[in-house]
N, CA and C atoms of all chains as a GROMACS GRO file, in nm:
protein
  501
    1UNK      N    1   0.085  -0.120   0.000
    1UNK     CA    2   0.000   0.000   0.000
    1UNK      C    3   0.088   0.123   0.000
    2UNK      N    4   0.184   0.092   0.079
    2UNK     CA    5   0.255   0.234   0.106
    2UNK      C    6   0.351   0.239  -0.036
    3UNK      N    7   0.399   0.117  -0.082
    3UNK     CA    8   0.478   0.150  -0.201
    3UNK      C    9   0.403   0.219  -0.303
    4UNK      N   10   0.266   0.129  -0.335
    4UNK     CA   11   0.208   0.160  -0.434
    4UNK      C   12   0.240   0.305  -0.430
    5UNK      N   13   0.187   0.360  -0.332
    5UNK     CA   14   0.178   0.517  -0.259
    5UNK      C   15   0.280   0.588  -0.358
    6UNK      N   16   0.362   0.496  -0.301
    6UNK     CA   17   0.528   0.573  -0.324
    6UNK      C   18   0.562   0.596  -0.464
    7UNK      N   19   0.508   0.468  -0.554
    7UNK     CA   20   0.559   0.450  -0.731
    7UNK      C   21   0.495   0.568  -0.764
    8UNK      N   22   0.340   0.548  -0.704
    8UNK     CA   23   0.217   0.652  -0.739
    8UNK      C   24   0.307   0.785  -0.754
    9UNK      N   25   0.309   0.806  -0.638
    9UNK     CA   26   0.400   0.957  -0.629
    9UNK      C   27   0.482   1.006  -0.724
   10UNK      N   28   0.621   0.881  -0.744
   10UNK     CA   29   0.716   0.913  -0.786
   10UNK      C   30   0.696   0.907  -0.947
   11UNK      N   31   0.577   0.856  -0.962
   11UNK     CA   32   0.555   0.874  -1.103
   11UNK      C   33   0.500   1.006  -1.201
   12UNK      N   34   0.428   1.076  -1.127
   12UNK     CA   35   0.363   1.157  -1.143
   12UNK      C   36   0.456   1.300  -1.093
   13UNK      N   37   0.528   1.264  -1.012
   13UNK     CA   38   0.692   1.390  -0.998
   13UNK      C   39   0.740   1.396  -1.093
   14UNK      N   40   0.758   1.296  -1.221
   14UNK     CA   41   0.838   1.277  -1.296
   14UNK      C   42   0.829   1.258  -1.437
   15UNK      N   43   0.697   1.261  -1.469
   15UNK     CA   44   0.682   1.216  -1.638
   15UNK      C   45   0.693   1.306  -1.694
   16UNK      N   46   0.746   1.440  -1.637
   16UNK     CA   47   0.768   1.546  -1.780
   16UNK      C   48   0.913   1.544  -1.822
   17UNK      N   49   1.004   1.470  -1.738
   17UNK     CA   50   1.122   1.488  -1.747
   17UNK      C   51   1.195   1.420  -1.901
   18UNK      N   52   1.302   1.492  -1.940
   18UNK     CA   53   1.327   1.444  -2.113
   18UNK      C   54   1.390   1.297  -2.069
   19UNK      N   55   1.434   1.246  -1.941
   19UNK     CA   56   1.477   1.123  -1.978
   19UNK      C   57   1.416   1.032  -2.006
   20UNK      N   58   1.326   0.976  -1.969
   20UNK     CA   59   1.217   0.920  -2.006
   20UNK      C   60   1.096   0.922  -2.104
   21UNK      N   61   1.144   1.017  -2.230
   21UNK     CA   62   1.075   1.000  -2.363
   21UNK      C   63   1.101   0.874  -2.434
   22UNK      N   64   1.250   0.833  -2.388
   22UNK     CA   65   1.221   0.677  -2.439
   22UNK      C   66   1.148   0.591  -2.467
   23UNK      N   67   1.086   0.574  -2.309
   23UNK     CA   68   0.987   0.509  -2.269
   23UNK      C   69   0.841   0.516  -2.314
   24UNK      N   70   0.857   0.632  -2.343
   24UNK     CA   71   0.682   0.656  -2.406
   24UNK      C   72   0.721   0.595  -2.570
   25UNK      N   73   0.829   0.642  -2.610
   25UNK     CA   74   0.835   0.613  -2.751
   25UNK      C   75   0.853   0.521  -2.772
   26UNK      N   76   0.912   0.397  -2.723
   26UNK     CA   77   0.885   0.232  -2.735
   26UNK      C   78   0.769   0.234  -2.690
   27UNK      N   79   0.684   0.224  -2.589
   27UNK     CA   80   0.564   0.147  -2.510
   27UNK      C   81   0.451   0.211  -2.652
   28UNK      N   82   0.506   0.355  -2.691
   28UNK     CA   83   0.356   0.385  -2.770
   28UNK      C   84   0.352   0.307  -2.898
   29UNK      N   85   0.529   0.311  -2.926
   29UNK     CA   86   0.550   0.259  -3.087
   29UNK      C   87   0.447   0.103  -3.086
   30UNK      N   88   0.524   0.002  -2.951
   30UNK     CA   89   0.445  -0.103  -2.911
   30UNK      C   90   0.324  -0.126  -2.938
   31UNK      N   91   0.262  -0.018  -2.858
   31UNK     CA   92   0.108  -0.040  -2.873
   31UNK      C   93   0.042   0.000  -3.041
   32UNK      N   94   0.083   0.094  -3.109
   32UNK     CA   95   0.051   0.176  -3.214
   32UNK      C   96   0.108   0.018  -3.299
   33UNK      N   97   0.192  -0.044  -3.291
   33UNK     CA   98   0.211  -0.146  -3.420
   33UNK      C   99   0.095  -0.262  -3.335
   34UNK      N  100   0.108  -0.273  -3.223
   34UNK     CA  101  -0.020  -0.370  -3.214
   34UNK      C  102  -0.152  -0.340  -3.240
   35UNK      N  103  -0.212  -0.207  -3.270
   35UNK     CA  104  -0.358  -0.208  -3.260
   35UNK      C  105  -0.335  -0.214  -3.396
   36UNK      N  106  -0.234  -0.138  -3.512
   36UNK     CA  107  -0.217  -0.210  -3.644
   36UNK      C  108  -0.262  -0.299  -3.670
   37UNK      N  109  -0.169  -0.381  -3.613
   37UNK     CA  110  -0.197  -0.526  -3.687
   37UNK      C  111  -0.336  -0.598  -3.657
   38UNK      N  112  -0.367  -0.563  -3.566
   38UNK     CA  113  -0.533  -0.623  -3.493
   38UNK      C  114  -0.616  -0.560  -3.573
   39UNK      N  115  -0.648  -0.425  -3.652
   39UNK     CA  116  -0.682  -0.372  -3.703
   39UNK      C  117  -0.684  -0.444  -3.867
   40UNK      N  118  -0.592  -0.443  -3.852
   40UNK     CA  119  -0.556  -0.541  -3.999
   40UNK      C  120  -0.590  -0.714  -4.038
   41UNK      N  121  -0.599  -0.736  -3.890
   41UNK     CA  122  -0.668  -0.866  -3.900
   41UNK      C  123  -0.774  -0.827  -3.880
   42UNK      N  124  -0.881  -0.749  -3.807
   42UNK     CA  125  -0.985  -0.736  -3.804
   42UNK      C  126  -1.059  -0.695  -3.960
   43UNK      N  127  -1.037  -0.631  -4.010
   43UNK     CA  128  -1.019  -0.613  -4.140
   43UNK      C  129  -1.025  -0.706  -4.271
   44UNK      N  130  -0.989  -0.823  -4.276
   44UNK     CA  131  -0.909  -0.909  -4.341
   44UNK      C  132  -1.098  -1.016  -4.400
   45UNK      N  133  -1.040  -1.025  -4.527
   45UNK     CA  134  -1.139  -1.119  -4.553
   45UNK      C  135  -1.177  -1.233  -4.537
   46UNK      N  136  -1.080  -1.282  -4.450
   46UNK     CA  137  -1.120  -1.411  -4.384
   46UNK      C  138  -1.204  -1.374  -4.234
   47UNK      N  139  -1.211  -1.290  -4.214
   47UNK     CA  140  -1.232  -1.234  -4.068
   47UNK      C  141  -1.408  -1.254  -4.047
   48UNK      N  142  -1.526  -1.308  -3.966
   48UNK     CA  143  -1.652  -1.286  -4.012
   48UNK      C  144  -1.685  -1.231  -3.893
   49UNK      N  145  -1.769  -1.115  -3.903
   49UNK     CA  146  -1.821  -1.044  -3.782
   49UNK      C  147  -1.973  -1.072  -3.749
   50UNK      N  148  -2.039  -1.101  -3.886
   50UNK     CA  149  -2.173  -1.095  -3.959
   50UNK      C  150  -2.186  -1.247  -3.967
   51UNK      N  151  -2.248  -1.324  -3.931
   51UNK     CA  152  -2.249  -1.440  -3.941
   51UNK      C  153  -2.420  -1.436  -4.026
   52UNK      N  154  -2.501  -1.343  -3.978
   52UNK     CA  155  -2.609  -1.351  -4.018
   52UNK      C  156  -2.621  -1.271  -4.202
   53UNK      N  157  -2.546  -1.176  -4.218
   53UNK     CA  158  -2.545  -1.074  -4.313
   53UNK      C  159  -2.462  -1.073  -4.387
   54UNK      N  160  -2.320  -1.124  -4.302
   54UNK     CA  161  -2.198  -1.166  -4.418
   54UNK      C  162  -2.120  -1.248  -4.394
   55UNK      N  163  -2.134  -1.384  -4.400
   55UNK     CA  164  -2.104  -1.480  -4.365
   55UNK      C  165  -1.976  -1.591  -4.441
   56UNK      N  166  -1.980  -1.460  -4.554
   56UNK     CA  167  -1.886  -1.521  -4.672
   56UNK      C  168  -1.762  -1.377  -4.709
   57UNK      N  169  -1.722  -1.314  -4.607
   57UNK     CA  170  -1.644  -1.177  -4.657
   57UNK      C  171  -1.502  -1.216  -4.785
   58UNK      N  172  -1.494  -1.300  -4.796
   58UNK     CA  173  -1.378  -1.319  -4.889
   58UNK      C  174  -1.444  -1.319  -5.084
   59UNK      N  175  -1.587  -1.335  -5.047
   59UNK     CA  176  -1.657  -1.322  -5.176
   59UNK      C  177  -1.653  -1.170  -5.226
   60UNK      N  178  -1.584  -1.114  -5.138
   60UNK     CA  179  -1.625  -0.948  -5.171
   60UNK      C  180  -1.513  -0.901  -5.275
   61UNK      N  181  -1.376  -0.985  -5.244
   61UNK     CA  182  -1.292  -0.930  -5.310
   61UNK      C  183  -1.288  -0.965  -5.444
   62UNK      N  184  -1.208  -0.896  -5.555
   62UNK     CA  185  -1.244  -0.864  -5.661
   62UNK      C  186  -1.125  -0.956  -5.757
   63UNK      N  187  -1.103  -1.008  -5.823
   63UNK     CA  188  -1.000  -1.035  -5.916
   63UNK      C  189  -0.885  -0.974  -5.901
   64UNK      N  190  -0.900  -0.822  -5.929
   64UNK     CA  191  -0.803  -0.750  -5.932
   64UNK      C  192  -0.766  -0.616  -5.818
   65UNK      N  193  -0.772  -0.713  -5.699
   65UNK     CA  194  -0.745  -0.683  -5.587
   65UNK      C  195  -0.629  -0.739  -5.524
   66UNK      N  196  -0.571  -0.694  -5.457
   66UNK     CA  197  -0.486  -0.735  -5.349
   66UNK      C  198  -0.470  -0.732  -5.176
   67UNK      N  199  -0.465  -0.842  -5.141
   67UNK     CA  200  -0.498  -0.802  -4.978
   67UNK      C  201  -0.382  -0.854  -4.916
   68UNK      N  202  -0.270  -0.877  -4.966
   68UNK     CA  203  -0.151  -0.924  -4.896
   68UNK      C  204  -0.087  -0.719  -4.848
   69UNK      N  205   0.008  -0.758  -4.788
   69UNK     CA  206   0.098  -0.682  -4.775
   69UNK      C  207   0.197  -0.658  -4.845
   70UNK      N  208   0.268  -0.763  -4.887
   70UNK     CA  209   0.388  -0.738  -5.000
   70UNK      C  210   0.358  -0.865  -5.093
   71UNK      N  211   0.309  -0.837  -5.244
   71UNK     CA  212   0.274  -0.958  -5.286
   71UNK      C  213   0.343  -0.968  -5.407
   72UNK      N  214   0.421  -1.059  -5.440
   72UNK     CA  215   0.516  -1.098  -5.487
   72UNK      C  216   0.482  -1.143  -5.624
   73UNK      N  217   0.539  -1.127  -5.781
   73UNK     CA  218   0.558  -1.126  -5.890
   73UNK      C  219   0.396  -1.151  -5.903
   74UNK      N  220   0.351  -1.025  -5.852
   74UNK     CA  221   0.143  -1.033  -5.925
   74UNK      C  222   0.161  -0.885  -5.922
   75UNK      N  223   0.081  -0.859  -6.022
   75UNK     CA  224   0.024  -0.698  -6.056
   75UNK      C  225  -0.132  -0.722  -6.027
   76UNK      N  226  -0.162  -0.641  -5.932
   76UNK     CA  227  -0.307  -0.600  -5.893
   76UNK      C  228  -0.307  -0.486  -5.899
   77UNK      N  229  -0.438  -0.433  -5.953
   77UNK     CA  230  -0.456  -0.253  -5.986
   77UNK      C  231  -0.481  -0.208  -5.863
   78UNK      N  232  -0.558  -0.273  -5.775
   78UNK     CA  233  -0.544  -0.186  -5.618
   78UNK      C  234  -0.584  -0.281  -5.476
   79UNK      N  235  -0.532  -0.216  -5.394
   79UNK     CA  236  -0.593  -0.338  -5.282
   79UNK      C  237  -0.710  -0.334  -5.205
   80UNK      N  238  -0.756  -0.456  -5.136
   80UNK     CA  239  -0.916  -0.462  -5.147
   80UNK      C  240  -0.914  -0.406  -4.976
   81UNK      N  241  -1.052  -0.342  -4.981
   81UNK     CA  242  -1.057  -0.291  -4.860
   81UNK      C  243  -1.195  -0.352  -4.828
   82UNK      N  244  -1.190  -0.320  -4.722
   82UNK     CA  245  -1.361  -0.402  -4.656
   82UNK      C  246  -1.480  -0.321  -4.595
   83UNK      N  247  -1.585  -0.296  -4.688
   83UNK     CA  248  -1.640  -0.187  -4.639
   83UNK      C  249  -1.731  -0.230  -4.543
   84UNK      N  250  -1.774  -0.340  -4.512
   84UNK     CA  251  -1.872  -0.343  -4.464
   84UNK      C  252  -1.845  -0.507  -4.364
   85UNK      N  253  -1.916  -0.459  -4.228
   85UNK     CA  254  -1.890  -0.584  -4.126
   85UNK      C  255  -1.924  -0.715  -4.131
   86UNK      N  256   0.847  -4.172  -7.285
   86UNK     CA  257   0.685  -4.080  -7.240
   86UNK      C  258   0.664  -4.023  -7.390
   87UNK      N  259   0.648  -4.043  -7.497
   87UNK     CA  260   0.606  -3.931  -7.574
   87UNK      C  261   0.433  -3.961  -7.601
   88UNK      N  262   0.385  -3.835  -7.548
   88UNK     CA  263   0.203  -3.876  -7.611
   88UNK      C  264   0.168  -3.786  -7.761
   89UNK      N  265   0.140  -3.836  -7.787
   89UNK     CA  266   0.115  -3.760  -7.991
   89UNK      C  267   0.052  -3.671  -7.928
   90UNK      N  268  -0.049  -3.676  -7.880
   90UNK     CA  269  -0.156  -3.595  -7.838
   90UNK      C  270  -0.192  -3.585  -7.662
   91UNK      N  271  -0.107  -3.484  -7.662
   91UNK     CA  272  -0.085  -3.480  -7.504
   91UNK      C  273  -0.208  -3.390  -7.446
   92UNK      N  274  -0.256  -3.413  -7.342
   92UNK     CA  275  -0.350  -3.328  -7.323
   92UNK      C  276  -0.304  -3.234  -7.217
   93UNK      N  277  -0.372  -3.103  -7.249
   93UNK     CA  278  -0.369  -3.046  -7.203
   93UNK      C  279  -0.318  -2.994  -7.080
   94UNK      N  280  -0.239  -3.042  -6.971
   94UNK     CA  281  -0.234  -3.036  -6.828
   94UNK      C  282  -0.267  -2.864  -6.759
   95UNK      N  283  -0.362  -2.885  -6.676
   95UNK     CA  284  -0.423  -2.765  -6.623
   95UNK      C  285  -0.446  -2.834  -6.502
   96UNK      N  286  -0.462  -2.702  -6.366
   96UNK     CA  287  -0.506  -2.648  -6.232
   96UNK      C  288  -0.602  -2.552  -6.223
   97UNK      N  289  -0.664  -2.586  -6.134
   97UNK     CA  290  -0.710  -2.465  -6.119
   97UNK      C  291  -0.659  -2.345  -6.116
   98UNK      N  292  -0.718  -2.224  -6.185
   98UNK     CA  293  -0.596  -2.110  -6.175
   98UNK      C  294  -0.645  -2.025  -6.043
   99UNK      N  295  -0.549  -1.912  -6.069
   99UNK     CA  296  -0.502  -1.821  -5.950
   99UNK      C  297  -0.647  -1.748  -5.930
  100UNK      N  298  -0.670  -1.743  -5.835
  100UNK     CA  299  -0.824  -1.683  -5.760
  100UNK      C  300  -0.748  -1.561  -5.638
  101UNK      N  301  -0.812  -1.449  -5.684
  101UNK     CA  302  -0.769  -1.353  -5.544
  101UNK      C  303  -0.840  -1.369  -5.413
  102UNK      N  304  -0.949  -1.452  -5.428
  102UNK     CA  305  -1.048  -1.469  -5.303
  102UNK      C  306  -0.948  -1.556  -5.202
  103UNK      N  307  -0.799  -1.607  -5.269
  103UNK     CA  308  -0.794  -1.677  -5.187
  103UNK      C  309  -0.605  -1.731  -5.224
  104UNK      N  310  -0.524  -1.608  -5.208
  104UNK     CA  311  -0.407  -1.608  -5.225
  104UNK      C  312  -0.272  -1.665  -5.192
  105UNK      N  313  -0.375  -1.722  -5.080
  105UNK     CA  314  -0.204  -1.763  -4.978
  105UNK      C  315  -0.176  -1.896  -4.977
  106UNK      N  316  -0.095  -1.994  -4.935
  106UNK     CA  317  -0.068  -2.109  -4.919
  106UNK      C  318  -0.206  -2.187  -4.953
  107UNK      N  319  -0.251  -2.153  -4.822
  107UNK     CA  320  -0.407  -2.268  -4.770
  107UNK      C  321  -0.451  -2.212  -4.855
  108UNK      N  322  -0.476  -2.349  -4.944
  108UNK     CA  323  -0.603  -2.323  -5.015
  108UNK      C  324  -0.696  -2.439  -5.005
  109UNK      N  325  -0.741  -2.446  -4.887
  109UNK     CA  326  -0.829  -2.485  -4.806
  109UNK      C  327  -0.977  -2.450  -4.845
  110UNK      N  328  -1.006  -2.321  -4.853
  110UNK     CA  329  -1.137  -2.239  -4.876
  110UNK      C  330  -1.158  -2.257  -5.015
  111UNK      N  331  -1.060  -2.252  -5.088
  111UNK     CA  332  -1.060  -2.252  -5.236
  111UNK      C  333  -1.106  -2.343  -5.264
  112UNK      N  334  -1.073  -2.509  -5.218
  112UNK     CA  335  -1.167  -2.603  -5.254
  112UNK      C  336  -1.282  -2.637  -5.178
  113UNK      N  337  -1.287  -2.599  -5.062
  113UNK     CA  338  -1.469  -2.622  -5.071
  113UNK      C  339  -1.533  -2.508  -5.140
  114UNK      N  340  -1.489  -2.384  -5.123
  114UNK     CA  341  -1.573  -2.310  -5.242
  114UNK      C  342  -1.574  -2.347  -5.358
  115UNK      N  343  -1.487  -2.402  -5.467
  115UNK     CA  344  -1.509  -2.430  -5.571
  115UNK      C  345  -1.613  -2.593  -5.556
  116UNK      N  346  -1.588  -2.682  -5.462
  116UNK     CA  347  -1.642  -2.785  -5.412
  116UNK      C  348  -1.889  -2.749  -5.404
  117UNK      N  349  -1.869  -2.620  -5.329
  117UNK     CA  350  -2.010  -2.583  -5.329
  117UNK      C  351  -2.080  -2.540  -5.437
  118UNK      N  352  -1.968  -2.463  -5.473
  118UNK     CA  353  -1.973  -2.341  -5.618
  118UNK      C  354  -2.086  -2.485  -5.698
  119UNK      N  355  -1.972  -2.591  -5.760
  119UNK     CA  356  -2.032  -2.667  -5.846
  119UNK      C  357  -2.163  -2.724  -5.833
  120UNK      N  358  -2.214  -2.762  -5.707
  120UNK     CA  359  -2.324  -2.781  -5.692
  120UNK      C  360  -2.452  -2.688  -5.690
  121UNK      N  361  -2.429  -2.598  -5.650
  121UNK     CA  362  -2.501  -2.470  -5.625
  121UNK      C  363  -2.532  -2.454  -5.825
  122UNK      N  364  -2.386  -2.454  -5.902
  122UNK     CA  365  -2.426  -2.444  -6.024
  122UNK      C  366  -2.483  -2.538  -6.108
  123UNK      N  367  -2.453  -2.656  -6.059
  123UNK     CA  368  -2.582  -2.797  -6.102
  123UNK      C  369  -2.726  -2.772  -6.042
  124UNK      N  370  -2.750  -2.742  -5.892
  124UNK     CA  371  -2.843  -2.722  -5.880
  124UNK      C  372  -2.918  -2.610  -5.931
  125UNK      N  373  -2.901  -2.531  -5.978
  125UNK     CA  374  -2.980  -2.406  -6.094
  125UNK      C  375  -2.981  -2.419  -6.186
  126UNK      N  376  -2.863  -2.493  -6.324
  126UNK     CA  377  -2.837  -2.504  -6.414
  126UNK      C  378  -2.893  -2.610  -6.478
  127UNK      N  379  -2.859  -2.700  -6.384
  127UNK     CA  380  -2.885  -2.863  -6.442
  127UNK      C  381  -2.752  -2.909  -6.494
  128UNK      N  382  -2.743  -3.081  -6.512
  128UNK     CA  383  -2.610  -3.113  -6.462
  128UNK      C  384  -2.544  -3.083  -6.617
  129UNK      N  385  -2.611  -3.049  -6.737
  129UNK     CA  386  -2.537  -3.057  -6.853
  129UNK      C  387  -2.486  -2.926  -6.873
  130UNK      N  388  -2.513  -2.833  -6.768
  130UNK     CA  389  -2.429  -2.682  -6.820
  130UNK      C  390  -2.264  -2.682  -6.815
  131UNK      N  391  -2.268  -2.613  -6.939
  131UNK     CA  392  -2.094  -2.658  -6.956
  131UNK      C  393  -1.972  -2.578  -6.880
  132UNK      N  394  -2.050  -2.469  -6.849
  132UNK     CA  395  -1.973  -2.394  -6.788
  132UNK      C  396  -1.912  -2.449  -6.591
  133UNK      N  397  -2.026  -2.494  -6.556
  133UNK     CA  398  -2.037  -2.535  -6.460
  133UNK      C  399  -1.932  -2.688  -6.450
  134UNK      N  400  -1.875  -2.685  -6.532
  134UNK     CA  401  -1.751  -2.800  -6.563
  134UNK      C  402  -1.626  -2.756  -6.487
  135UNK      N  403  -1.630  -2.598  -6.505
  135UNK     CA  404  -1.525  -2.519  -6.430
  135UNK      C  405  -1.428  -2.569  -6.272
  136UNK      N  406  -1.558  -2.549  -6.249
  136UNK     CA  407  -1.594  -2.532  -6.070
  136UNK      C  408  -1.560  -2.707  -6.063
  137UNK      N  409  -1.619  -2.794  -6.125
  137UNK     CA  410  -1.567  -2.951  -6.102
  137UNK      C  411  -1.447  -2.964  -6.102
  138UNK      N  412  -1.351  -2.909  -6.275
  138UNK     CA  413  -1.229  -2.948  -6.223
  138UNK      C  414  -1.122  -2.847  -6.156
  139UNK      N  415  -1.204  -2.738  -6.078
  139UNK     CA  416  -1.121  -2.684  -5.990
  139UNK      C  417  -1.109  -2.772  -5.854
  140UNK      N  418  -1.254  -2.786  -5.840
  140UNK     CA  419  -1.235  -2.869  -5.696
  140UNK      C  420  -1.178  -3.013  -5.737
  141UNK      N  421  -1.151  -3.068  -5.834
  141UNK     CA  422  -1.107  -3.209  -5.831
  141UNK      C  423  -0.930  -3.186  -5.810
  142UNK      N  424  -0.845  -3.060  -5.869
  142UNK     CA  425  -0.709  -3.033  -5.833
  142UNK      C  426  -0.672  -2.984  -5.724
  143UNK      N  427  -0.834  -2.923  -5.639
  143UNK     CA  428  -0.792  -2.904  -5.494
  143UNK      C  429  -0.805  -2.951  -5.407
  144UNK      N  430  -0.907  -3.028  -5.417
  144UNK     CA  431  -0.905  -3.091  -5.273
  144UNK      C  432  -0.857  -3.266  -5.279
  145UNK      N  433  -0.807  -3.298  -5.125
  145UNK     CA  434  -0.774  -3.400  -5.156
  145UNK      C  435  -0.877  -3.492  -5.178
  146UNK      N  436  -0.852  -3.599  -5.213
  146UNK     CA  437  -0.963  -3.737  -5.274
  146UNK      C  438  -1.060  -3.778  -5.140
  147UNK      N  439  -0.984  -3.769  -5.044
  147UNK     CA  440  -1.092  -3.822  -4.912
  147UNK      C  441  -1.158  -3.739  -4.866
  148UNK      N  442  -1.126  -3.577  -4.906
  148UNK     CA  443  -1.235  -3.471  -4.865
  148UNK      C  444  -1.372  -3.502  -4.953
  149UNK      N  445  -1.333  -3.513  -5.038
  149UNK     CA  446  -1.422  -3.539  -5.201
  149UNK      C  447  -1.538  -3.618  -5.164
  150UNK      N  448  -1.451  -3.742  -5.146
  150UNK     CA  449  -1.594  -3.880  -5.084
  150UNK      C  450  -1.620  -3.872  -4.941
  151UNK      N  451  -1.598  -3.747  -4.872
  151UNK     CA  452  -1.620  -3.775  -4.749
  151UNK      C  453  -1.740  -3.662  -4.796
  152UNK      N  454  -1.792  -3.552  -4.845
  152UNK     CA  455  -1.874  -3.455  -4.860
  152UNK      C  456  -1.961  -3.553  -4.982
  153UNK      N  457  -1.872  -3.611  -5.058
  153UNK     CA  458  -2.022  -3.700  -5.161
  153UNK      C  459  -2.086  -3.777  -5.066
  154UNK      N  460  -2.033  -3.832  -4.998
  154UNK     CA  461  -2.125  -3.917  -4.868
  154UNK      C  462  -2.201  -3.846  -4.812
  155UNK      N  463  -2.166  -3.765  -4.796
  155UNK     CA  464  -2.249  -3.696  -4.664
  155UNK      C  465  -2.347  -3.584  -4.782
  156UNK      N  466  -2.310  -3.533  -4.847
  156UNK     CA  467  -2.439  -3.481  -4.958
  156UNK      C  468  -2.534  -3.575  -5.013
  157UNK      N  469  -2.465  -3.715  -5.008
  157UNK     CA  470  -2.571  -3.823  -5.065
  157UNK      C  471  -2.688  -3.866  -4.939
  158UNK      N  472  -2.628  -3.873  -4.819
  158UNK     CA  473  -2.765  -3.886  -4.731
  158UNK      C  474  -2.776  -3.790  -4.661
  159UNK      N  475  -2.756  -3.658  -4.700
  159UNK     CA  476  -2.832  -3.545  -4.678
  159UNK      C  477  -2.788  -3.467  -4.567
  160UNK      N  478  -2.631  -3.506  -4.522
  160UNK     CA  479  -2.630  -3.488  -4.421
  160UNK      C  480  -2.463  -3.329  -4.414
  161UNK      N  481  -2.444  -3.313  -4.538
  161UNK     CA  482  -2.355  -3.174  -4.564
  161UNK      C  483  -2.422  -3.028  -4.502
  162UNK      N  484  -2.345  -3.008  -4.431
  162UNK     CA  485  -2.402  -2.891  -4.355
  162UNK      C  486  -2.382  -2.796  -4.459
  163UNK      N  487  -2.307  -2.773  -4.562
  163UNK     CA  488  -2.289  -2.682  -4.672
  163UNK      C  489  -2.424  -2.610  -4.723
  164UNK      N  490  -2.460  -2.533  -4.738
  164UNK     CA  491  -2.586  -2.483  -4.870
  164UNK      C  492  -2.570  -2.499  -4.997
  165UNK      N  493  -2.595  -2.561  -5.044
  165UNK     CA  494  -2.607  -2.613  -5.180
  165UNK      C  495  -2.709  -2.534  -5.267
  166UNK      N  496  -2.767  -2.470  -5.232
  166UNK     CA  497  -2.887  -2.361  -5.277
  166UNK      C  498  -2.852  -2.240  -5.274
  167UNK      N  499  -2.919  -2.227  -5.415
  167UNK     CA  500  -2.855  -2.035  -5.423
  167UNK      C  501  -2.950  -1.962  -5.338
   0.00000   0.00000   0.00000
């Protein structure tokens, strides 16, 4: 209790200080590439949110789409996005 | 090996619905596809030949007779209906 107290304290004395921009800038980079990628799987046409309404999301994409990230000796005119849940 | 008249050798080709390794989805979709297109078409539409020999290069042989079994006594959870 009393530490908590104490971190409590000593944390809040201290987060403006420049040494510790590090810290924000890994932990945010961290979090900012994880909600990415969750985002990106959430996203993804295999993904089904809609079981009742869209139960098939990979039917959406188009021939000449692309949904990889880096996709290798294929020309697609653009990549497929997912408009709808 | 020489055949005078070699046929053709074909796969199913490249589908964007379904790009990556697993192509898992690819053959039961092409697997439903065909039925769904027999069942509207009727079994002599030619086009609907497609979808057969996609799913016959994708999926393996025991998926095949394990869904003809089970479509034959009625028991494929699949929709087969458009």
């Amino acid at each position: 209790m009393v530490a908590a107290q104490a971190a409590k304290k000593s944390f809040w004395s201290i987060w403006y200080k420049t040494e510790i921009i590090p810290i924000y800038v890994t932990v945010g980079g961290a979090v900012g590439l994880a909600s990415w990628y969750l985002t990106r799987l959430a996203r993804h046409p295999e993904t089904v949110w809609d079981r009742k309404n869209n139960p098939f999301p990979w039917q959406n994409v188009q021939q000449n789409e692309n949904t990889k990230l880096h996709a290798v000796n294929a020309k697609f005119d653009k990549f497929h996005s997912r408009d709808r849940l | 090996m020489s055949d005078q008249e070699a046929a053709p050798l074909q796969t199913a080709p490249f589908d964007a619905r379904f790009p990556n390794t697993n192509q898992t989805k690819h053959c039961w979709q092409n697997y439903v596809d065909y039925y769904k297109c027999i069942n509207a078409r009727g079994e002599d539409f030619a086009p609907c030949k497609q979808f057969w020999r996609n799913y016959h290069s994708l999926c393996p042989n025991g998926w095949v007779e394990k869904w003809d079994t089970q479509r034959e006594a009625g028991e494929n959870p699949s929709n087969f209906e458009i």
